[in-house]
C-alpha positions as CSV (number, residue, x, y, z in Angstrom):
1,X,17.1,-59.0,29.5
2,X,20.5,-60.1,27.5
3,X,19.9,-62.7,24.8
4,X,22.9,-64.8,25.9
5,X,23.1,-68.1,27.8
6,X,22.6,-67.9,31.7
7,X,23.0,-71.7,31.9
8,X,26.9,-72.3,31.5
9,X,27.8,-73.3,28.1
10,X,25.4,-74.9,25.2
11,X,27.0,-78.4,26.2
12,X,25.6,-78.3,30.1
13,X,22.5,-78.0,29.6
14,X,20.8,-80.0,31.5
15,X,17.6,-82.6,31.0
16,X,15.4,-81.2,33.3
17,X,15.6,-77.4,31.5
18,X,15.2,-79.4,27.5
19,X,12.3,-80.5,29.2
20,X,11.1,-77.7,30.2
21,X,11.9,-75.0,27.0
22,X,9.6,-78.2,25.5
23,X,6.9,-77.8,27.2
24,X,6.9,-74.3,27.5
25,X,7.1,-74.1,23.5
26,X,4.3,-76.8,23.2
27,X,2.2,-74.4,25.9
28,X,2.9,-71.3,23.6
29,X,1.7,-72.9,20.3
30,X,-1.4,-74.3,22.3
31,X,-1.9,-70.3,23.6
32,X,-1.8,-69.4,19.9
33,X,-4.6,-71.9,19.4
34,X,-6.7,-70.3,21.8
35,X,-6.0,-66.7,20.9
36,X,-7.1,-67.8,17.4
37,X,-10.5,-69.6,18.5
38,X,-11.5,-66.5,20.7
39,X,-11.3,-63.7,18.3
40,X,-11.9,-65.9,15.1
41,X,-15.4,-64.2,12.9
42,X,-16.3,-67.3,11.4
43,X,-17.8,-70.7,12.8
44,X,-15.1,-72.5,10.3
45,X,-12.7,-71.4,12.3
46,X,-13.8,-71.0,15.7
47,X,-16.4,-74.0,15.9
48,X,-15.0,-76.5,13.5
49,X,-11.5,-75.8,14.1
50,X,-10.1,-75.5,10.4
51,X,-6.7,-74.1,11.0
52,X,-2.9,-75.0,12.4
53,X,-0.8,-73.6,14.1
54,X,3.0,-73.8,14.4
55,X,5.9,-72.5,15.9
56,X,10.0,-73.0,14.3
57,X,13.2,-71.6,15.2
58,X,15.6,-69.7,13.0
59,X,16.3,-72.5,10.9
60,X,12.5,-72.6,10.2
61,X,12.5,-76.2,11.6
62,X,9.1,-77.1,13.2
63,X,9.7,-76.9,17.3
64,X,5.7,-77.1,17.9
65,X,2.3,-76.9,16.6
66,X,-0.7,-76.5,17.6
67,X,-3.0,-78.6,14.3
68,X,-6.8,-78.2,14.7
69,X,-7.2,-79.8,11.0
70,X,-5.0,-82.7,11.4
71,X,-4.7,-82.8,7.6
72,X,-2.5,-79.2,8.5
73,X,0.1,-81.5,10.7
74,X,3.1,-80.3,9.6
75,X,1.6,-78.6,6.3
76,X,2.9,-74.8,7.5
77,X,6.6,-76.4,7.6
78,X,6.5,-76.3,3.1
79,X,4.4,-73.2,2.7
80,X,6.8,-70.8,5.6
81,X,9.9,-72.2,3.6
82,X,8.7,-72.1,0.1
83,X,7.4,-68.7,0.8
84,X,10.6,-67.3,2.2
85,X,12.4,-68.8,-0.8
86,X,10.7,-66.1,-2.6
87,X,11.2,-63.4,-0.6
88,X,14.8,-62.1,1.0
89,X,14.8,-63.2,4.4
90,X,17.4,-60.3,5.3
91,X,15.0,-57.4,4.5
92,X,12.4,-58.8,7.4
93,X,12.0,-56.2,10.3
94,X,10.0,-56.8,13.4
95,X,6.7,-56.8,13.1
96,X,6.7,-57.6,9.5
97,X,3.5,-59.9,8.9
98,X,3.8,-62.2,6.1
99,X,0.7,-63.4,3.8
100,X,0.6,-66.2,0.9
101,X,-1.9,-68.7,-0.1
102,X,-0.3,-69.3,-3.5
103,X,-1.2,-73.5,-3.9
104,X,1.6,-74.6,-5.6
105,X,3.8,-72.7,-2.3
106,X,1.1,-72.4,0.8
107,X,0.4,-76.3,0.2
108,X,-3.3,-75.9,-0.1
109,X,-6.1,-74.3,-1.8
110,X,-6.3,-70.5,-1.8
111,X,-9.1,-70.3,0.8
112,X,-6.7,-72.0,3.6
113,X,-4.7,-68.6,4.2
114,X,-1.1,-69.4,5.6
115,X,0.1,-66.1,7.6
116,X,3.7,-66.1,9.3
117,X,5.9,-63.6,10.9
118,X,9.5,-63.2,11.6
119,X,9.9,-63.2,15.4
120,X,13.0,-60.6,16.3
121,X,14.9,-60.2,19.5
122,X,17.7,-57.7,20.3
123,X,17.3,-57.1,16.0
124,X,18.6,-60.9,16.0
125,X,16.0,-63.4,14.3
126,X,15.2,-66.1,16.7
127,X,12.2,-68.0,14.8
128,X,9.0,-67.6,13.2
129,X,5.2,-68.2,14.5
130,X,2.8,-69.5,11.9
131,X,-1.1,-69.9,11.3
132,X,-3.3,-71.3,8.6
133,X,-6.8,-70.6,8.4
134,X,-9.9,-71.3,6.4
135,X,-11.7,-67.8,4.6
136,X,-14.5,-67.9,3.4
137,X,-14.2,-66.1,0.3
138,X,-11.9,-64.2,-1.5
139,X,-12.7,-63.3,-5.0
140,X,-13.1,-66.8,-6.4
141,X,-15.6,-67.6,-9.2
142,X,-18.4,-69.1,-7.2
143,X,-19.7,-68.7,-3.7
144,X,-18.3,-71.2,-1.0
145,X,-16.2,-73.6,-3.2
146,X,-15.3,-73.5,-6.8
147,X,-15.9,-77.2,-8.0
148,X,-15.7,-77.1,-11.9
149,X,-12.4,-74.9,-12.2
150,X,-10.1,-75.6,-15.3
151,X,-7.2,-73.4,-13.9
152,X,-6.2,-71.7,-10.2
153,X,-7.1,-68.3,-11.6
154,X,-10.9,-69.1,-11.6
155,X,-9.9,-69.7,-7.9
156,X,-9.6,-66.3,-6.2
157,X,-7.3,-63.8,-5.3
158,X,-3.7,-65.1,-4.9
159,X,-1.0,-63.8,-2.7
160,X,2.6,-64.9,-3.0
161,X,4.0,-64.0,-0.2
162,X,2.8,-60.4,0.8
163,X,3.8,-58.0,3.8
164,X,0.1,-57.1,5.4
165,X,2.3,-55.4,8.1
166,X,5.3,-53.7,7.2
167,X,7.4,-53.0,10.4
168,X,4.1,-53.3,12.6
169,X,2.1,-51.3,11.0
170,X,-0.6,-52.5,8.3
171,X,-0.5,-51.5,4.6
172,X,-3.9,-50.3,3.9
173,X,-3.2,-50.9,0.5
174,X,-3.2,-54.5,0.6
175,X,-5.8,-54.9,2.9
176,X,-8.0,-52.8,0.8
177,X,-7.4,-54.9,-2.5
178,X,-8.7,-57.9,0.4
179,X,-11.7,-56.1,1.2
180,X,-12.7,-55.8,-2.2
181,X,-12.5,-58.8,-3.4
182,X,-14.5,-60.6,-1.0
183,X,-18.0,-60.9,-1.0
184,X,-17.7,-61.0,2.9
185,X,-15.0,-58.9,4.1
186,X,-15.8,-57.9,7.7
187,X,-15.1,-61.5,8.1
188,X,-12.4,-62.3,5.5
189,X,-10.3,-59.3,7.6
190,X,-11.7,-60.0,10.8
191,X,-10.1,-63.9,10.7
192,X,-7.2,-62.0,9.2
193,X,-6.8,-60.3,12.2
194,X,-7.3,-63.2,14.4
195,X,-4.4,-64.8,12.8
196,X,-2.0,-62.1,13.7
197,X,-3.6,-62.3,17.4
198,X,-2.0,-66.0,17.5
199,X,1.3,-65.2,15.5
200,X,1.9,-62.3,18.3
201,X,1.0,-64.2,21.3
202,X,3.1,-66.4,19.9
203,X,5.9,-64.1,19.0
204,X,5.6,-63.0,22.6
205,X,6.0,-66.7,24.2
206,X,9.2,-67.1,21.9
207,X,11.2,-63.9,22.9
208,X,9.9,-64.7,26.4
209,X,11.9,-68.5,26.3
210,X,14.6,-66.6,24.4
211,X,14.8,-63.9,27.1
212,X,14.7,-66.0,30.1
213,X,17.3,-69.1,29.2
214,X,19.5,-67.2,26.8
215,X,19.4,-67.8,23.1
216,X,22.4,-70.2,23.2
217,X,20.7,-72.5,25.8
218,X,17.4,-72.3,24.0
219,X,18.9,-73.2,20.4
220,X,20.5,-76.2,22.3
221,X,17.4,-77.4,24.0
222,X,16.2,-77.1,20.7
223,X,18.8,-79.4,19.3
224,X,18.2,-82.0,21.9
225,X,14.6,-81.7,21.1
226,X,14.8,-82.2,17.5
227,X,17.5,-85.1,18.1
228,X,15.3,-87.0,20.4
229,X,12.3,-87.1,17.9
230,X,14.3,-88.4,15.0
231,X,15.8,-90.9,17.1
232,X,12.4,-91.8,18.7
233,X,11.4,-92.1,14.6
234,X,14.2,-94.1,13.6
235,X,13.6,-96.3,16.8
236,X,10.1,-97.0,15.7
237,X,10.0,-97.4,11.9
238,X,13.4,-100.0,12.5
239,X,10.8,-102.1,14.6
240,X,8.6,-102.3,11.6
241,X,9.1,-105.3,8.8
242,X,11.0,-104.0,6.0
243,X,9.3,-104.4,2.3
244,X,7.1,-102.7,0.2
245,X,3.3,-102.5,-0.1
246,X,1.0,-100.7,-2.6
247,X,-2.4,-100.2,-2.9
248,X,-5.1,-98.4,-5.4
249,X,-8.0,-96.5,-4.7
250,X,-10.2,-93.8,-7.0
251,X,-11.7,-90.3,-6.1
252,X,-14.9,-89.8,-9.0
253,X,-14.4,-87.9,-11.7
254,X,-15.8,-84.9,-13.0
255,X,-18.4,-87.2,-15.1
256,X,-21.4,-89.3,-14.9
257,X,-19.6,-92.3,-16.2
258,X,-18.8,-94.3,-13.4
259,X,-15.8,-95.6,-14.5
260,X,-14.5,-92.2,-15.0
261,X,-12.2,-92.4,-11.7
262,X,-9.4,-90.7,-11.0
263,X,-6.5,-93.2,-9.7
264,X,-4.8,-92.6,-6.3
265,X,-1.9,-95.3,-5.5
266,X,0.1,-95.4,-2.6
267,X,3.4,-97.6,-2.6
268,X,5.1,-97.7,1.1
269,X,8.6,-99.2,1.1
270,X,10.1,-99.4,4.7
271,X,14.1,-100.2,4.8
272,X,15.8,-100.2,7.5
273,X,15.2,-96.9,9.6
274,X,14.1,-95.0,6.5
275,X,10.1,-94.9,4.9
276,X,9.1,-94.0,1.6
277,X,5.9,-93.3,0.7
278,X,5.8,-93.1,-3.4
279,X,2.5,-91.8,-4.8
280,X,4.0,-91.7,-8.5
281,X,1.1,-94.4,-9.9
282,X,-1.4,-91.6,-9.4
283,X,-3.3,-90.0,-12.4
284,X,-1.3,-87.2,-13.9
285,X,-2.6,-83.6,-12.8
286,X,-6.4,-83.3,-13.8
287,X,-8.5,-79.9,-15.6
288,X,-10.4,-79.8,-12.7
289,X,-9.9,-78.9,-8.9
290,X,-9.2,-82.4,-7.3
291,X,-5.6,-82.0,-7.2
292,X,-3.3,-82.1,-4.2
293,X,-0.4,-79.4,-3.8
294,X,2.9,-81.1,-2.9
295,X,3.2,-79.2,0.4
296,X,-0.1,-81.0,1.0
297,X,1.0,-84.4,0.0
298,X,3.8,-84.3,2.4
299,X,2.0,-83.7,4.9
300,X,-1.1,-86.7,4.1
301,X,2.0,-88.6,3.9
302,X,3.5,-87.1,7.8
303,X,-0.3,-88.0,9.0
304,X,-0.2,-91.9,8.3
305,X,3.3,-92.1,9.5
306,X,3.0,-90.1,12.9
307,X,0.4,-92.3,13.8
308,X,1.8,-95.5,13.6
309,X,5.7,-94.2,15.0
310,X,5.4,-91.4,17.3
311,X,1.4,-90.5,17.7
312,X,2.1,-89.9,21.2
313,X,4.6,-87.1,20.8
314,X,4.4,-83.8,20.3
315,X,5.5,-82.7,16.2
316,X,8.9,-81.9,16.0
317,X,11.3,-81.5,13.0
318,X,13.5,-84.9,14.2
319,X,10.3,-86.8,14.2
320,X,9.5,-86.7,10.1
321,X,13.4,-87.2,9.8
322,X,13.1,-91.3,8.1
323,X,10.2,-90.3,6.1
324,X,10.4,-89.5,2.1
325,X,7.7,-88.1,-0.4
326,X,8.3,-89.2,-4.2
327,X,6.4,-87.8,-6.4
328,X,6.9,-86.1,-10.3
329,X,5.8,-82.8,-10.9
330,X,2.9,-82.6,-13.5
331,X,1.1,-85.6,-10.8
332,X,-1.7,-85.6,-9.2
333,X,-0.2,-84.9,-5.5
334,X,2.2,-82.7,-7.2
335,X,0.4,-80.2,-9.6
336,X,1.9,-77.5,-11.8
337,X,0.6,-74.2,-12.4
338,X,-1.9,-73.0,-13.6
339,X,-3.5,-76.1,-12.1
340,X,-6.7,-76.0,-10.3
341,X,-6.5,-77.4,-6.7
342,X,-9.7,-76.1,-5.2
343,X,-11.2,-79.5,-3.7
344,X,-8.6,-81.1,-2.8
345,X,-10.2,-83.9,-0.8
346,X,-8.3,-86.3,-2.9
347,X,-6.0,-86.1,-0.2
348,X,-7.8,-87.7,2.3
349,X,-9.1,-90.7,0.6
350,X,-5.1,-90.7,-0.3
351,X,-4.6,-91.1,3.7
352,X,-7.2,-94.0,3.5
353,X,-4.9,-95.3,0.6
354,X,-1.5,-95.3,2.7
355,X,-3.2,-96.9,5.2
356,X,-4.7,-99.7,2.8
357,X,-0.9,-100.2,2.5
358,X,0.3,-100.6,5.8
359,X,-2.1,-102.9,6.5
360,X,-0.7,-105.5,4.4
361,X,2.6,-104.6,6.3
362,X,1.6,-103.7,9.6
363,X,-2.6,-105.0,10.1
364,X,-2.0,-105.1,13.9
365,X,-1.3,-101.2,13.6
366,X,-3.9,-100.4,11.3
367,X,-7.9,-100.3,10.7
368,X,-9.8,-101.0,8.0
369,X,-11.4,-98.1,5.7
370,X,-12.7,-95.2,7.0
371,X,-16.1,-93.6,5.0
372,X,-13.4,-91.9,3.4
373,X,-14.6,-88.6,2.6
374,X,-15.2,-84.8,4.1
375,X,-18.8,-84.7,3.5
376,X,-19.1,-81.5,3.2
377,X,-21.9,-79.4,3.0
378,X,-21.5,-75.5,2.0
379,X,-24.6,-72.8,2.3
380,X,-24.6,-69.0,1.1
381,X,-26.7,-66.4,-0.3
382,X,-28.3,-63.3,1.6
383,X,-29.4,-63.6,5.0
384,X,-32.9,-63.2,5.2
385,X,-32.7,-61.0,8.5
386,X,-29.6,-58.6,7.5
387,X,-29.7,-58.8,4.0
388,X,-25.8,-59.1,4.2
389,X,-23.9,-61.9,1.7
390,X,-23.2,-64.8,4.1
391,X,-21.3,-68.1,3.5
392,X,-21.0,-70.9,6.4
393,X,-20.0,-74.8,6.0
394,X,-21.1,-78.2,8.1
395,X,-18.6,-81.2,8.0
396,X,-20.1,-84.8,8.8
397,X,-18.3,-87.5,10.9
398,X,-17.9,-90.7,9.1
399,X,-17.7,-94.4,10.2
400,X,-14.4,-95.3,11.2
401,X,-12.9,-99.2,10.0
402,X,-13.0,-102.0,12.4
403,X,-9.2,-103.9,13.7
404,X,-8.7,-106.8,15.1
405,X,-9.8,-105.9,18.6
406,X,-12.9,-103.7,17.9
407,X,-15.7,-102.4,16.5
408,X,-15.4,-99.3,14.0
409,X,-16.1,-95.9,16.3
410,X,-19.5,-94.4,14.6
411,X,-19.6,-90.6,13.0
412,X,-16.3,-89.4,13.7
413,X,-14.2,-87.2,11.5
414,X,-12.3,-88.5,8.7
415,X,-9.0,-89.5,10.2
416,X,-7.6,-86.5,8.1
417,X,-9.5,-84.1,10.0
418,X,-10.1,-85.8,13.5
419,X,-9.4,-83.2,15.5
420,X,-11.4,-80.6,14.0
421,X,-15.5,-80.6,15.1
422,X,-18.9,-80.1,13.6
423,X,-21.1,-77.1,14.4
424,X,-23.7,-77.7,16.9
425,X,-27.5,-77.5,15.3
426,X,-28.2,-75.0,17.1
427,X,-25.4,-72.6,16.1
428,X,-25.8,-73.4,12.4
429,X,-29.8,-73.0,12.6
430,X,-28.8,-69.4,13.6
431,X,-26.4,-68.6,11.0
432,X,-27.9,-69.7,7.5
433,X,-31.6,-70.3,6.9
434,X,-32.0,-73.3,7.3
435,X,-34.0,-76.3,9.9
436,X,-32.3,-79.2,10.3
437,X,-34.8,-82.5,10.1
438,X,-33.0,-85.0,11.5
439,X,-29.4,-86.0,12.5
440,X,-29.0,-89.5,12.9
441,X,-26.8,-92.3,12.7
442,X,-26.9,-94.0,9.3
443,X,-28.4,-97.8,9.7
444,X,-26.5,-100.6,7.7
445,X,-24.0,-98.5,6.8
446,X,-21.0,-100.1,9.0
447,X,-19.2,-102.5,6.9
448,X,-20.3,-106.4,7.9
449,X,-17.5,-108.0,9.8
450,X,-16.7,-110.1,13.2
451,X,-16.2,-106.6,14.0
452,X,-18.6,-104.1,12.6
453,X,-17.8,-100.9,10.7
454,X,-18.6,-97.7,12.4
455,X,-21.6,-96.4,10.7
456,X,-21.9,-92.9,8.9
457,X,-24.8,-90.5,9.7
458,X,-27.9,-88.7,7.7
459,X,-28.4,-85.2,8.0
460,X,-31.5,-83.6,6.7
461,X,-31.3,-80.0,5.7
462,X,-34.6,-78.4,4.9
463,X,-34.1,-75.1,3.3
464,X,-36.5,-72.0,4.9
465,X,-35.9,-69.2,2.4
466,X,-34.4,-69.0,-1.2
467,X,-30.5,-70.6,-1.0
468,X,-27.7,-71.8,-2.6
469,X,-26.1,-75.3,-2.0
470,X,-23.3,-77.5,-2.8
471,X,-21.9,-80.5,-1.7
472,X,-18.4,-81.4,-1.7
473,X,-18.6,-85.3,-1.8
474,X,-15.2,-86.8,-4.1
475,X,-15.8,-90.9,-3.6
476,X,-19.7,-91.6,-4.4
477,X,-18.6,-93.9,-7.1
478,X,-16.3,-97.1,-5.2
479,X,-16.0,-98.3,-1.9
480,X,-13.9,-98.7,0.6
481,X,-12.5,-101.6,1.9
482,X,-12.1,-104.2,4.6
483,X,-9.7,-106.4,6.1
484,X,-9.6,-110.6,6.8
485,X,-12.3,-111.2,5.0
486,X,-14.7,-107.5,6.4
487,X,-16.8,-105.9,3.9
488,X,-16.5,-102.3,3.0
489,X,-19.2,-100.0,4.8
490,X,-21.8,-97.8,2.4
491,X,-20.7,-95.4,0.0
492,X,-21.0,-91.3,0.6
493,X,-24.1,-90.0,-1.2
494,X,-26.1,-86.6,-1.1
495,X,-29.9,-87.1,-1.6
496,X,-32.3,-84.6,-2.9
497,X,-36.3,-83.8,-2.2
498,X,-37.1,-81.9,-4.8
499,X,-40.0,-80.3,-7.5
500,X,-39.9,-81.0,-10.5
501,X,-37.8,-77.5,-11.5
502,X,-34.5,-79.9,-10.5
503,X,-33.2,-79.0,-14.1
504,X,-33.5,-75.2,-14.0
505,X,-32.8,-74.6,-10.8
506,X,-30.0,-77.0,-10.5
507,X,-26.7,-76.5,-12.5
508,X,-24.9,-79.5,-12.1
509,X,-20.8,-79.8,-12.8
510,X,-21.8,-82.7,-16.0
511,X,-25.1,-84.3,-17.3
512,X,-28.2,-84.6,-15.5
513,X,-27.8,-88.1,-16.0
514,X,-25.4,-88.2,-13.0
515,X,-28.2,-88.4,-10.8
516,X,-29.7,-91.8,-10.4
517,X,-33.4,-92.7,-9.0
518,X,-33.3,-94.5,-5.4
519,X,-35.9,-97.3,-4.1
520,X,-37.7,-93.6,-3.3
521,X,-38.8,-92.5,-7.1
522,X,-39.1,-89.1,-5.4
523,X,-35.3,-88.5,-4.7
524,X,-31.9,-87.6,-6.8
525,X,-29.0,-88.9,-6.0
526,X,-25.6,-86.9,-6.4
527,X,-22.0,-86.3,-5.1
528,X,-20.7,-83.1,-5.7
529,X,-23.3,-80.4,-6.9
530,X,-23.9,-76.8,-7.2
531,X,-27.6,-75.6,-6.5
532,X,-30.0,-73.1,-5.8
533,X,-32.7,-74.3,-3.2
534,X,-36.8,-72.8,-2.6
535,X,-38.0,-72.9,1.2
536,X,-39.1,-76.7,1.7
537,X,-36.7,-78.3,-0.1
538,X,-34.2,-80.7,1.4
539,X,-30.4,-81.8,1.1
540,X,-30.2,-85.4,2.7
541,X,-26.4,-85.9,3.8
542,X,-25.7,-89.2,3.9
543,X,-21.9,-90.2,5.0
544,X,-20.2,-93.5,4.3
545,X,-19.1,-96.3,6.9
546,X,-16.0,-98.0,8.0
547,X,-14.9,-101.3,6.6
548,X,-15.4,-104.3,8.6
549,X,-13.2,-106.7,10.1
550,X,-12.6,-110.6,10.1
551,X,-15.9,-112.8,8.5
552,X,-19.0,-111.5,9.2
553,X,-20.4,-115.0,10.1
554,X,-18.1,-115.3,12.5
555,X,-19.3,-112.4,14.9
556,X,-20.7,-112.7,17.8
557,X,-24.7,-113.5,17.4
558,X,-25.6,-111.7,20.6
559,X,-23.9,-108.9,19.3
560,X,-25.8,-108.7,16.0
561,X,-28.5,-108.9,18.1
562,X,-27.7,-106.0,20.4
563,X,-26.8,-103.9,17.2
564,X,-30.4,-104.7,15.8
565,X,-32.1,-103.4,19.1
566,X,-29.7,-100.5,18.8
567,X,-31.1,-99.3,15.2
568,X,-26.9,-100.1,14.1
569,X,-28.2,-102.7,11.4
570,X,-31.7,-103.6,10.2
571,X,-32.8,-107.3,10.7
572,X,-33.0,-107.8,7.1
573,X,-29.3,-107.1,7.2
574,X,-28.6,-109.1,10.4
575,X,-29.7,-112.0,8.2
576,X,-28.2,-111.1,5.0
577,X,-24.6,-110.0,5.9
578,X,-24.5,-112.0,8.8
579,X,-26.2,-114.9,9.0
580,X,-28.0,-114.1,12.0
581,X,-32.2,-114.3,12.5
582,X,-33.0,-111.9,15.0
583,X,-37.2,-111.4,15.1
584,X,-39.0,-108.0,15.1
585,X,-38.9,-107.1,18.7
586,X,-35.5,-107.9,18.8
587,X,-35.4,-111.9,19.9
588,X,-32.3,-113.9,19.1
589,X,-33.2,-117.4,17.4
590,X,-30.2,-118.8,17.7
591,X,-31.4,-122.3,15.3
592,X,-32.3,-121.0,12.9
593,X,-29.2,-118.9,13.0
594,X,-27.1,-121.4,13.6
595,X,-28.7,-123.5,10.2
596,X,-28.4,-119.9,8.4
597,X,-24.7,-119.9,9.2
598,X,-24.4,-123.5,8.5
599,X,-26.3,-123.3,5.2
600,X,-24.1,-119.8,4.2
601,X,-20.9,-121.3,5.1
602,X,-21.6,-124.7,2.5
């Protein structure tokens, strides 16, 4: 069918059919989704959902997406552009399929693979379909996750924007020099292949739109589309106080010196119908992989903002319209090569940050501190049953913060990553050797408040044949925070059961002396490790909880109570934080509690 307007002219298009190319483009990048999760090879992908997906037109602005990683909300919109900076846009053909995971271009570390191609119809190009996935390995130093590099090179293989399919057809070439530098490449090319499912369906869904309104009335809808989210941006961020608000928070460093932090600030300055969000005060770029590529810090910086203007929209260019990133090159959030950006969970404790800020501006918008962290727990060696190399990861939910009109959720994902998911016990028991001892919701870890924290959860892995281990865990060393007068919730911290062959078995990133005895003589304490790990040992996961909210002595006591009964808070802490005496089999004496509170408040 003719590319060409069946509608009248560009100016008549109507309402009704904007509203309908938006939703059919919204469907599309949702179909992409799903094409992804079904033929996916690894539970990273098709379990915990560590991907996005995004559609633009042929002015690569964003006309939908499809984010399973929240943190990946707008993060394809940098890389596609960056990327085709580098490249000549007039040499793409149909069918072309476009690879780079480059940091410093793709907006993230080089395991989260962006893949994009050129969508043609009638040999005009009408727009691009994009996906970013998770592999699991592709040449890098270390198994899993490289968490003592000095420079991106000890990172894995880097591509800076490479044809894998040249005109529809693949070049064996390239995917060779993949397959060889992975230690698991049946899935490394297998999620490969999974991403160009969803960029054809895609591709398919866009020349269908194209095909059935005419290009000129789709380009017109996509105008009106693009017009009506910056207005609906504007609209919003001119309802909010004008000013400027900062706030500092710290990721550890590399060290076990506790006051070796690395400094995150976050300045917000709203004016008018424009918002800035300036992360300059940051620690310059570190020797070690905690920092943030500036694709990725816009788009920790779109997360905060969408959620308190348009979270009810779908992502569209016009919506990010009033917001600005500043940030110097040579920063933390805006590295230079050959910089090492490998973990870069600084970015979500920045998130946490941001929001710290806008809660001085905006508190009825915004809850306290989150556990602020990934939690992340990475496995690999050789399968015991196959004898083939395997790698596979487990994110924890953490407590969310209490606001003014409720407690904090309990064991959700960091708001970062909220709409990815955990793997089920049952799927992970079958995919790395290990037995999971308990799962659990982590007691006294909600931050004390009129309304409580959320609280963060312990994990228990016990190892059943010879393994390696690490934990991915960047803010062991300072809390979070509360608001009104709230308490932060319990820091992150990875336990460990072990022997005594903890030193030889155990390389870890700085001193032994980063580890620090508990109440329990028999366990070691760390944050982010490397280790190998004998059948019986155990890993104890142990994620932080949400700030609390308002004065802890002024909560409710039956609802201190019902939390005791519930296993939330211990009666020790019922009395401590909260002035509240609540007796072994879970009896409210409301007195004593009363004198308590009395007593505390003098």
């Amino acid at each position: 069918m003719s590319a060409t307007n069946t509608a009248g002219s560009p100016n008549d298009v109507d309402g009704a059919t904007v509203e309908v190319i938006r939703n059919y483009l919204t469907s599309a990048a949702t179909e992409m989704q799903r094409t992804l999760i079904r033929t996916a090879y690894n539970t990273i992908v098709y379990e915990i959902l560590d991907f996005g997906i995004s559609m633009y037109d042929a002015d690569k602005r964003l006309i939908a997406d499809s984010p399973g990683l929240s943190m990946f909300l707008g993060a394809n919109d940098y890389g596609l552009r960056r990327t085709i900076e580098h490249l000549d846009e007039a040499e793409f053909e149909p069918g072309d399929v476009i690879l780079c995971n480059y940091p410093y271009w793709s907006s993230t570390h080089t395991l989260d693979v962006l893949v994009f191609m050129p969508v043609f119809l009638e040999g005009e190009l009408v727009g691009y379909t994009a996906s970013r996935a998770h592999w699991l390995d592709l040449g890098a130093k270390d198994d899993g996750y490289v968490l003592d590099s000095t420079d991106v090179h000890q990172e894995g293989l880097v591509f800076p924007g490479t044809k894998v399919y040249k005109g529809g057809e693949p070049d064996e070439e390239i995917l060779d020099i993949i397959r060889f530098n992975s230690r698991i490449p049946d899935k490394v090319l297998g999620d490969l292949n999974a991403q160009i499912a969803a960029l054809r369906t895609g591709a398919e869904r866009l020349r269908g739109v194209h095909e059935k309104y005419g290009t000129e009335t789709v380009e017109t809808a996509i105008d009106s589309i693009i017009d009506h989210g910056e207005r609906s941006a504007r609209e919003a961020v001119a309802e909010l106080p004008d000013g400027t608000w900062s706030a500092v928070g710290f990721a550890d460093g590399i060290t076990s010196d506790p006051d070796d932090l690395i400094r995150v600030e976050a300045e917000v300055t709203i004016d008018g119908e424009a918002f800035t969000v300036d992360l300059s005060g940051s620690s310059d770029q570190v020797d070690a992989p905690l920092n943030v590529p500036l694709g990725m810090s816009q788009t920790l910086a779109k997360l905060a903002f969408k959620s308190i203007t348009t979270p009810e929209e779908d992502s569209n260019e016009g919506q990010y319209a009033p917001l600005s990133l500043e940030v110097p090159p040579g920063n933390l959030f805006h590295p230079e090569y050959p910089a090492p950006t490998f973990t870069l969970w600084t970015a979500f404790l920045a998130v946490d940050v941001i929001y710290e800020a806008l809660a001085q501006a905006v508190p009825e918008r915004v809850s306290a501190s989150s556990g602020g962290d990934l939690c992340d727990i990475m496995l690999y060696g050789e399968d015991p049953e196959t004898g083939r190399q395997f790698v596979e990861a487990l994110n924890e939910g953490v407590g969310w913060g209490a606001n003014d009109v409720r407690d904090g959720p309990n064991a959700l994902m960091h708001i970062a990553e909220s709409m990815v998911r955990n793997i089920p016990i049952e799927v992970f028991e079958n995919k790395a050797p290990i037995e999971f001892d308990e799962l659990s919701l982590r007691q006294d870890s909600g931050g004390p408040g009129e309304n409580r924290g959320g609280l963060g959860i312990q994990r228990d892995y016990r190892f059943t044949h010879p393994t390696g281990g690490l934990s991915i865990i960047q803010k062991t060393k300072t809390e979070g925070w509360g608001m009104e007068g709230g308490e932060a919730g319990a820091k992150n911290v990875v336990a460990l059961d072990l022997d005594d062959g903890w030193e030889e078995r155990v390389q870890i990133l700085v001193d032994n002396d980063e580890l620090y005895d508990a109440a329990d003589d028999d366990l070691k304490y760390a944050g982010m490790f490397r280790g190998s790990f004998e059948p019986g040992e155990i890993i104890s996961n142990r994620s932080g909880g949400g700030g609390g909210y308002g004065d802890p002595l002024d909560r409710d006591p039956e609802s201190v109570r019902e939390d005791v009964v519930d296993g939330y808070v211990s009666p020790e802490a019922a009395r401590e934080d909260y002035g509240v005496v609540v007796s072994a089999d879970g009896e409210l004496d409301r007195d004593a509690t009363a004198d308590l509170r009395d007593e505390r408040r003098d």
